[in-house]
C-alpha positions as CSV (number, residue, x, y, z in Angstrom):
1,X,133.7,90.7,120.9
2,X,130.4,89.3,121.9
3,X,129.7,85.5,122.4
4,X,126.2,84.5,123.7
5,X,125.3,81.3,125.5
6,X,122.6,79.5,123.3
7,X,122.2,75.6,124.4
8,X,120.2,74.7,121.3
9,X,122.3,76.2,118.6
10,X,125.9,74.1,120.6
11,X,123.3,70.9,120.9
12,X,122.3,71.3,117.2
13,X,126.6,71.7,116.3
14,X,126.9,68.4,118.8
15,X,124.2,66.6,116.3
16,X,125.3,67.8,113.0
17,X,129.2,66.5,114.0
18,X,127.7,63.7,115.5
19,X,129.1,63.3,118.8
20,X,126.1,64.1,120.8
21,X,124.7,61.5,123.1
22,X,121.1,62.2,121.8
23,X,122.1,60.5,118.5
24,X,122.6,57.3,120.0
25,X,119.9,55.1,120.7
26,X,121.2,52.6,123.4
27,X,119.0,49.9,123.0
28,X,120.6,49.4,119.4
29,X,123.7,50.1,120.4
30,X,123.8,47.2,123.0
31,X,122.1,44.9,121.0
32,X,125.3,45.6,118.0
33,X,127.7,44.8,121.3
34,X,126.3,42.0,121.7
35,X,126.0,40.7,118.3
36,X,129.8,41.4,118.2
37,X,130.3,39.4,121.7
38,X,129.0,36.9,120.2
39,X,130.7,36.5,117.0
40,X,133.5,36.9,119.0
41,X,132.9,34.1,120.9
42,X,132.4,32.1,117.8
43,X,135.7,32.8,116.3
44,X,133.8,34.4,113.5
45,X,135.2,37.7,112.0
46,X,134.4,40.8,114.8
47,X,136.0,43.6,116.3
48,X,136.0,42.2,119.9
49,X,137.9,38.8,120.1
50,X,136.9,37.8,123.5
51,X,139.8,36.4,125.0
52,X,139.0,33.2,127.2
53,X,141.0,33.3,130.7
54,X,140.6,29.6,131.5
55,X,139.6,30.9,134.6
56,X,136.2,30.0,136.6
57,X,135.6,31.9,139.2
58,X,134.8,30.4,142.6
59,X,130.7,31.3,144.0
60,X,132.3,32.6,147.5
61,X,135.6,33.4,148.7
62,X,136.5,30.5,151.2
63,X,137.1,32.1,154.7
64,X,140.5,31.4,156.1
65,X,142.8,30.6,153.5
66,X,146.0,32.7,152.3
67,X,147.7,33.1,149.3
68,X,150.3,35.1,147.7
69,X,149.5,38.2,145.1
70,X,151.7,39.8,142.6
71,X,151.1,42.8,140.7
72,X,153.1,43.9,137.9
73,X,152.0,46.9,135.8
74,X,153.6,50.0,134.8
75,X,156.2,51.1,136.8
76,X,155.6,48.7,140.1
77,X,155.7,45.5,141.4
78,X,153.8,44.9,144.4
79,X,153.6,41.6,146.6
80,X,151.5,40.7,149.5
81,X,150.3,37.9,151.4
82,X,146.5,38.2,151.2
83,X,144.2,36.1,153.8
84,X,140.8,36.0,153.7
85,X,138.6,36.5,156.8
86,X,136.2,35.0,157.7
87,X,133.2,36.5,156.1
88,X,135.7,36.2,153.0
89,X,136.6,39.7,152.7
90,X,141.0,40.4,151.7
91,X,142.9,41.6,154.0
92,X,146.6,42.4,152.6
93,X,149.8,41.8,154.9
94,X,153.7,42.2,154.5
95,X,152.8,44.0,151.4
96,X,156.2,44.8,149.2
97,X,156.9,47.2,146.4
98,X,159.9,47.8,143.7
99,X,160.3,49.0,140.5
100,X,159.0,46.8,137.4
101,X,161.8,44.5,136.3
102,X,163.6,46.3,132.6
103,X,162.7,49.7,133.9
104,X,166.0,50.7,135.3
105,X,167.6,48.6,132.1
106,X,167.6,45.7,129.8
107,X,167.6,42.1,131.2
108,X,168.0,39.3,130.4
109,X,164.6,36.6,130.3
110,X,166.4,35.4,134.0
111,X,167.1,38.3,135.4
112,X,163.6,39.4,134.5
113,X,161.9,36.5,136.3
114,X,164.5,36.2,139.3
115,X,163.7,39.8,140.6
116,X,160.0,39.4,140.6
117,X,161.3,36.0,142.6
118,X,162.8,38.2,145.1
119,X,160.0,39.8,146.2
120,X,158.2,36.6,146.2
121,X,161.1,34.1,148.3
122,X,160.5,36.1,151.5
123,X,156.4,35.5,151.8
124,X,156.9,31.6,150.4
125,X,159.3,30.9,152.9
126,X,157.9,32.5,155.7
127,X,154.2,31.1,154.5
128,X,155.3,27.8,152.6
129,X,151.5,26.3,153.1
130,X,149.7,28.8,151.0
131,X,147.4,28.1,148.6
132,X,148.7,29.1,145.5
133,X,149.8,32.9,144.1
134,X,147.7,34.5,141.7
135,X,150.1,37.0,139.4
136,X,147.9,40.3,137.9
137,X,150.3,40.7,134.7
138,X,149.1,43.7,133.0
139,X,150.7,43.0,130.2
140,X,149.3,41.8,126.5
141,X,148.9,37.3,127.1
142,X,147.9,35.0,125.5
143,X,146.3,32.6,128.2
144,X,146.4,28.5,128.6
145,X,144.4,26.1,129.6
146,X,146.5,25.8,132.7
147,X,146.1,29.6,133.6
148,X,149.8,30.6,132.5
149,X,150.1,33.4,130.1
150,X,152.4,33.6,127.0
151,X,154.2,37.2,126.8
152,X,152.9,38.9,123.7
153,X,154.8,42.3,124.5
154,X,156.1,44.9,127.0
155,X,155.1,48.4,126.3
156,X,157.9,51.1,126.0
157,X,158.7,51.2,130.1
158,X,159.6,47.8,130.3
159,X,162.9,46.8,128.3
160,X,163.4,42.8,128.6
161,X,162.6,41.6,125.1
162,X,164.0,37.9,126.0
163,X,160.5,37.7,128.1
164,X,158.6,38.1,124.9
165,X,157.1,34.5,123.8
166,X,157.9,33.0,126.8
167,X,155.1,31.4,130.2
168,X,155.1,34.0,133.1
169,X,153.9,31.5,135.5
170,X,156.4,28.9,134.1
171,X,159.4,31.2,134.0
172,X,159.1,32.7,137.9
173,X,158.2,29.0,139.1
174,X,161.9,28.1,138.0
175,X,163.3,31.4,139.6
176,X,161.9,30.7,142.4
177,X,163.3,26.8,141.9
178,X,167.3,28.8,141.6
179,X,166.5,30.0,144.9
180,X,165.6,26.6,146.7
181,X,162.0,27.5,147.1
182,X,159.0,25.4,146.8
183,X,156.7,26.9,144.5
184,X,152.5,26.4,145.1
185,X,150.7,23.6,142.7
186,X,149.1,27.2,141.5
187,X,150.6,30.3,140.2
188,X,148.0,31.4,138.0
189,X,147.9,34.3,135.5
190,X,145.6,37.2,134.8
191,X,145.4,40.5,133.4
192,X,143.6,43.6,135.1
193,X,140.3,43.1,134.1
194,X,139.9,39.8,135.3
195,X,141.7,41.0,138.1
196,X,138.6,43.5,138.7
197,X,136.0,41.2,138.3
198,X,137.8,38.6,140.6
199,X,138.2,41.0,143.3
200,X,134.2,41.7,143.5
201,X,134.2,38.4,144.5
202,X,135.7,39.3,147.6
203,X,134.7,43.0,148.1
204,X,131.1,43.4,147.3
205,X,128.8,41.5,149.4
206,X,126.6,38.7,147.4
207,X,123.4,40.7,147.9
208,X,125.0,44.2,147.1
209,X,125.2,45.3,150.9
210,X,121.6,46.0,151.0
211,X,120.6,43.5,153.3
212,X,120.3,44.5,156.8
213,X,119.4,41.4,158.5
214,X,119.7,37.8,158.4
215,X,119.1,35.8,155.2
216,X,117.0,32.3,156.0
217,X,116.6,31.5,152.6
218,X,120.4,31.0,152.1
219,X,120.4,33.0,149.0
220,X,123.4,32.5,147.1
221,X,125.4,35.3,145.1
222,X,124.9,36.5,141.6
223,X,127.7,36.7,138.8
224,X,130.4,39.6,139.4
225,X,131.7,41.6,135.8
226,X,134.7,43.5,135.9
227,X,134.7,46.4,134.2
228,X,137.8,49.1,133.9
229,X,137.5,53.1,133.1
230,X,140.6,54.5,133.1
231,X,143.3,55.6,131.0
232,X,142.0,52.5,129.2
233,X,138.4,50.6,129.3
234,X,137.6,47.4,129.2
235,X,135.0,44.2,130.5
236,X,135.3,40.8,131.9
237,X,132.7,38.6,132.5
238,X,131.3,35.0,133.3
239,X,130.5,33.2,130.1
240,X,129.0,29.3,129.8
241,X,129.8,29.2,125.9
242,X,132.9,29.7,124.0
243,X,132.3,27.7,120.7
244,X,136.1,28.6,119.6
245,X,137.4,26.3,121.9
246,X,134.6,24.3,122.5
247,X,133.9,25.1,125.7
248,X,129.7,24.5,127.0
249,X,129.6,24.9,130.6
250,X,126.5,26.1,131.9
251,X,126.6,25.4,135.8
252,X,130.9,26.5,135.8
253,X,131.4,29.8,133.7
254,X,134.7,31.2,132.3
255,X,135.9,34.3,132.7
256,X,135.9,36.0,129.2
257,X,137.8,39.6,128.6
258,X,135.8,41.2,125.8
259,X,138.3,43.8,124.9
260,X,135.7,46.1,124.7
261,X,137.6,49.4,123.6
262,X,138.3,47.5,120.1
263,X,134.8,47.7,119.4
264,X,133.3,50.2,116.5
265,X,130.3,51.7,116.9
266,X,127.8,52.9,114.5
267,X,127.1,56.4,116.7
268,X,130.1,58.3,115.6
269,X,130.7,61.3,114.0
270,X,132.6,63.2,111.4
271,X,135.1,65.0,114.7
272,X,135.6,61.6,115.7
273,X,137.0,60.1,112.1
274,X,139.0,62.7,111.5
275,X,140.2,63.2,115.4
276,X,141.2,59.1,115.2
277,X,143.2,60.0,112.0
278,X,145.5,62.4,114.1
279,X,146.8,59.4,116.4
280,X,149.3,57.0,116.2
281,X,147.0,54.3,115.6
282,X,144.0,55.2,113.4
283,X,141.5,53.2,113.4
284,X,142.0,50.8,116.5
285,X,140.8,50.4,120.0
286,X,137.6,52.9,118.4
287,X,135.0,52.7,121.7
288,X,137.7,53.5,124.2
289,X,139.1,56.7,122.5
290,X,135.6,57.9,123.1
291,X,135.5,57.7,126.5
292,X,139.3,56.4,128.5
293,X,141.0,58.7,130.2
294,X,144.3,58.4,127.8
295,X,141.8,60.3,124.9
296,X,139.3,62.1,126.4
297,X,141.2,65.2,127.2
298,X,142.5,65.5,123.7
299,X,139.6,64.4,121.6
300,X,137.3,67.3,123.3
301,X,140.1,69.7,122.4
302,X,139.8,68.5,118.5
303,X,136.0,69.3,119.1
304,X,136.5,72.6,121.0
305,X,138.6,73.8,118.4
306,X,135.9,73.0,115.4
307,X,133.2,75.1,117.7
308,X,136.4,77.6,117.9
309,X,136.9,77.2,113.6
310,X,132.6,77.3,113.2
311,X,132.5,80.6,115.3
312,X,130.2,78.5,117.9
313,X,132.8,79.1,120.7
314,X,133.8,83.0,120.4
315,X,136.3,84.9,122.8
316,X,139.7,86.6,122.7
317,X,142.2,84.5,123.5
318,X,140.7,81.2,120.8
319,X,144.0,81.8,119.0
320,X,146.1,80.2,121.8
321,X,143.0,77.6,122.2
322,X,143.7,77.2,118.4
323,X,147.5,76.8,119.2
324,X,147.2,73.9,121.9
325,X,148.8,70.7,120.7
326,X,147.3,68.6,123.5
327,X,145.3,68.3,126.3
328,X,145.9,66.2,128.9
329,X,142.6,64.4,130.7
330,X,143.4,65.6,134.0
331,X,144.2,69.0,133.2
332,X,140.8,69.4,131.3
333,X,139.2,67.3,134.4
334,X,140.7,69.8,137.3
335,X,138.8,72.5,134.6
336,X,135.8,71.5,134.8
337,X,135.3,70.8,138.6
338,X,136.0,74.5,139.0
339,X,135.5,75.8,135.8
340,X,134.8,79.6,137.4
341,X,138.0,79.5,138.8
342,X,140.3,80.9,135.8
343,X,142.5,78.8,136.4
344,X,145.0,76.0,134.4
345,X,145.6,76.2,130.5
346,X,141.9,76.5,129.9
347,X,140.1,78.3,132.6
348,X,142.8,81.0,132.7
349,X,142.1,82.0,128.6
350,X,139.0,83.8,129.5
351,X,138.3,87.2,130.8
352,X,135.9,88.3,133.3
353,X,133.4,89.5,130.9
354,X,133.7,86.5,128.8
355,X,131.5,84.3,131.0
356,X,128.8,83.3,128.0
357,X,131.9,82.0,126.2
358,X,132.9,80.0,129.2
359,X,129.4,78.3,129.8
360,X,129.4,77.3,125.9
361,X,132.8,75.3,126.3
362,X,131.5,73.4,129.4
363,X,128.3,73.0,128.0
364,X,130.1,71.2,124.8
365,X,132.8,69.8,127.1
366,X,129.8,68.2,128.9
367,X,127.9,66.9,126.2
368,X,131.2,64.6,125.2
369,X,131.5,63.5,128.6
370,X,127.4,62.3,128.7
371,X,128.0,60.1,125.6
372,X,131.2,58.6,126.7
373,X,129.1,58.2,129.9
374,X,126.3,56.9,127.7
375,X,128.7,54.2,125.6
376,X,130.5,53.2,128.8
377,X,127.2,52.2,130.2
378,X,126.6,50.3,126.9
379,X,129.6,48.1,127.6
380,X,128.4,47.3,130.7
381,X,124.9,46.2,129.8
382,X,126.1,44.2,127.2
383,X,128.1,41.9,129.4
384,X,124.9,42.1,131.9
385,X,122.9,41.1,129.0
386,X,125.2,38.0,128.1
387,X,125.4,36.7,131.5
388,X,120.9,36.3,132.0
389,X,121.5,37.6,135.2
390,X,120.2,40.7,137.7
391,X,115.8,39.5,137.4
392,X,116.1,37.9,140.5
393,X,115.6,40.5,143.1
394,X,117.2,39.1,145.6
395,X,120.6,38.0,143.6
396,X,122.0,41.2,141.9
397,X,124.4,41.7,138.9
398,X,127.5,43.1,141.1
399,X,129.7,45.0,138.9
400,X,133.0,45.5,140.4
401,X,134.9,49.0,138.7
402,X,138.2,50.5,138.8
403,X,139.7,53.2,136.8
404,X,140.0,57.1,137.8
405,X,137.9,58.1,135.1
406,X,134.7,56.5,136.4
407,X,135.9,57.6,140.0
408,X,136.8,61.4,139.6
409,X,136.1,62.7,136.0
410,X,133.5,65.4,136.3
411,X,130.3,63.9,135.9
412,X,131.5,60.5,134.6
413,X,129.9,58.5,137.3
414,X,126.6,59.7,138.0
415,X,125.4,59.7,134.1
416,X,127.2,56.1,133.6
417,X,125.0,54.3,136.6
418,X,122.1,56.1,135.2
419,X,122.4,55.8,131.9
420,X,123.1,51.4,132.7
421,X,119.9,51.8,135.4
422,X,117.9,53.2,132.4
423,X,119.4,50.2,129.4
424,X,119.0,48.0,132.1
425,X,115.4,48.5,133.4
426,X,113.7,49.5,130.2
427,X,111.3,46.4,130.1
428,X,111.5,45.0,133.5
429,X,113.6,45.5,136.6
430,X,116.8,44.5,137.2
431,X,118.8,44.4,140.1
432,X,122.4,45.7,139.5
433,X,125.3,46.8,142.2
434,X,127.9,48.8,140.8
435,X,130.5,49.3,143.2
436,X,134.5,50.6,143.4
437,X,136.7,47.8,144.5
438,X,140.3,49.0,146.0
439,X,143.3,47.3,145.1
440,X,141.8,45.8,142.4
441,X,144.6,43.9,141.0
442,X,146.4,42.9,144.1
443,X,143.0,41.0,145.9
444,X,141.5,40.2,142.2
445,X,145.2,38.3,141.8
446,X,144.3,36.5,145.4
447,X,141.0,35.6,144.5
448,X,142.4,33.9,141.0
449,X,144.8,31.5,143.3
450,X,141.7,29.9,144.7
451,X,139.9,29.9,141.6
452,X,139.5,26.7,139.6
């Protein structure tokens, strides 16, 4: 059995399925995200509804003040008292963590909110002159005007279906009341997007960290978008217009979460139809199955397995390939960084001599990761596009990320910051910091207390 390494005839099987990245043509592409931003925005018909935080994001972290952050998502709750130094950076103290209330049973809607006040009585007691909390609820909310958030559901882990319907912010304030505490004038809601973009606020410098001296002019910092690539994918960013709810603020954005993986792009192939039909729900959340970490493993095994069926990818053991019934992101991730390794359930399918064979399954494996690269970039643009922002040399578009598919899947990062350099600079210069923010939720939740 001979299989021989040819990079033109695997590109030309990328094109004809239509999942290669040269297909694309990213100035269009951005320009349809924005289109859709803005129909969204509208409260016209469009596959991103861009959900208004009532949140406006302060210029600068003030230096000195404290506040209390909560963190539910998952399988934790976390809680700290976060202070802010004074060159405005977070520092986290006391932090606390426990399980996410309703994932060691059902409870009821009180139960539910007095353990989260549990965690939270100790740090308002010993701190009663904080600020306000800010409460990353990484949950589906609706938002309100006075930055609560209605319940819209609980995925599978979390079992306390009285919560459903019902204010977050409202419901712990009158836990906290059971206990004899004094809530803040804030307790303000956010999911994790907003959560991201809040906490570049306080981690990345207003000039990027490129400046090495003093600044004279008093040159003050740019917008900040948040922007998530992980098991899911999504963008936040500062907006002046929202026409659905009649909002016109040009000097005092809003925070506006795009829901970006919703969105349906025109560059997609045959592999990826039929590869969306296979899931549990076809034909939703279309941009981030190209791309998150919760789809990428699987949807280049539905691709390997057509090169498999095409006789593109030849070598002995393509029955068992053939046989997979998934493959997770990570396992197909720890592949590829040592892909000569023969290791895990795809590295250890070839043989010694199969080593052509090997280079064509990275080489497709590669070409899926550049255009989920490439439409992940695309995203990001957009919402650089939307806010004006990033010509001013001296005041950069910082764009805050989180999400261990940007930070360790093979190749993920380097294409995505070159791919949004190229969108970004193709007719003039723009000046744009994308930097890793750590504990994302927990200081983006601080930040939101002192917000407006």
């Amino acid at each position: 059995m001979h299989s021989s390494f040819d990079p033109r005839l695997l590109a030309d099987f990328a094109r004809y399925y239509g999942f290669h990245y040269g297909v694309c043509d990213p100035v269009a592409l951005v320009k349809d995200l924005v289109i859709e931003m803005e129909r969204g925005l509208r409260g016209d018909p469009s596959t991103l509804p861009m959900l208004p935080s009532y949140l406006y994001p302060v210029s600068a972290v003030p230096p000195g003040k404290a506040v209390i952050a909560l963190d539910a998502g998952g399988t934790n709750l976390r809680a700290a008292l976060v202070r802010f130094d004074e060159k405005g950076k977070a520092i986290a103290e006391h932090t606390q963590k426990t399980h996410m209330p309703g994932t060691k049973g059902q409870l009821k809607a009180q139960q539910f909110f007095d353990e989260i006040a549990e965690v939270t009585t100790p740090l308002l007691k010993e701190n009663p002159h904080v600020e306000g909390i800010g409460f990353c609820f990484s949950y589906p909310m609706e938002m309100t005007k006075d930055a609560d958030g209605i319940l819209l559901g609980f995925s599978k882990e979390v079992d306390a279906p009285e919560v459903i319907g019902k204010a977050i912010g409202a419901g712990l304030r009158e836990a906290l009341a059971r206990k004899g505490v004094k809530a803040p004038d804030r307790i303000v809601l956010l999911n994790d997007t907003v959560a991201t973009l809040l906490s570049g606020l306080a981690e990345i410098p207003a000039d990027g960290g490129h400046r090495k001296g003093p600044d004279i002019y008093g040159v003050e910092g740019g917008p900040v978008i948040g922007f998530i690539l992980g098991t899911g994918m999504n963008v936040a960013y500062p907006e002046t217009r929202i026409p659905k709810i009649g909002f016109d603020a040009p000097k005092s954005p809003q925070i506006v979460v795009c829901e970006t993986g919703s969105f349906h792009p025109r560059y997609l192939g045959r592999l990826d139809e039929e590869f969306d039909a296979t899931l549990k729900n076809p034909g939703k959340y279309t941009f981030e199955k190209t791309m998150a970490g919760a789809y990428l493993g699987p949807l280049t095994l539905y691709m390997l397995k057509k090169a498999v069926q095409d006789g593109v990818l030849v070598f002995r053991k393509s029955g068992e390939l053939l046989a997979m019934q998934n493959l997770q992101t990570k396992d197909l991730n720890a592949f590829m960084h040592n892909p000569l390794a023969g290791e895990g359930p795809i590295g250890s399918l070839f043989d010694r001599d199969e080593r052509d064979a090997l280079a064509t399954l990275v080489f497709l494996t590669s070409i899926i990761t550049e255009r989920a690269a490439l439409f992940a970039a695309a995203a990001v643009a957009a919402a650089v596009e939307k806010t004006g922002a990033g010509y001013d040399p001296f005041v950069p578009v910082r764009v805050a990320v989180e999400g261990t598919t940007y930070m360790v899947y093979k190749g993920m990062r380097p294409a995505l910051e070159s791919y949004l350099h190229t969108i970004l600079s193709a007719k003039a210069p723009r000046s744009i910091v994308v930097s890793p923010v750590e504990q994302a939720s927990l200081f983006g939740a601080a930040v939101a207390a002192l917000s407006k």
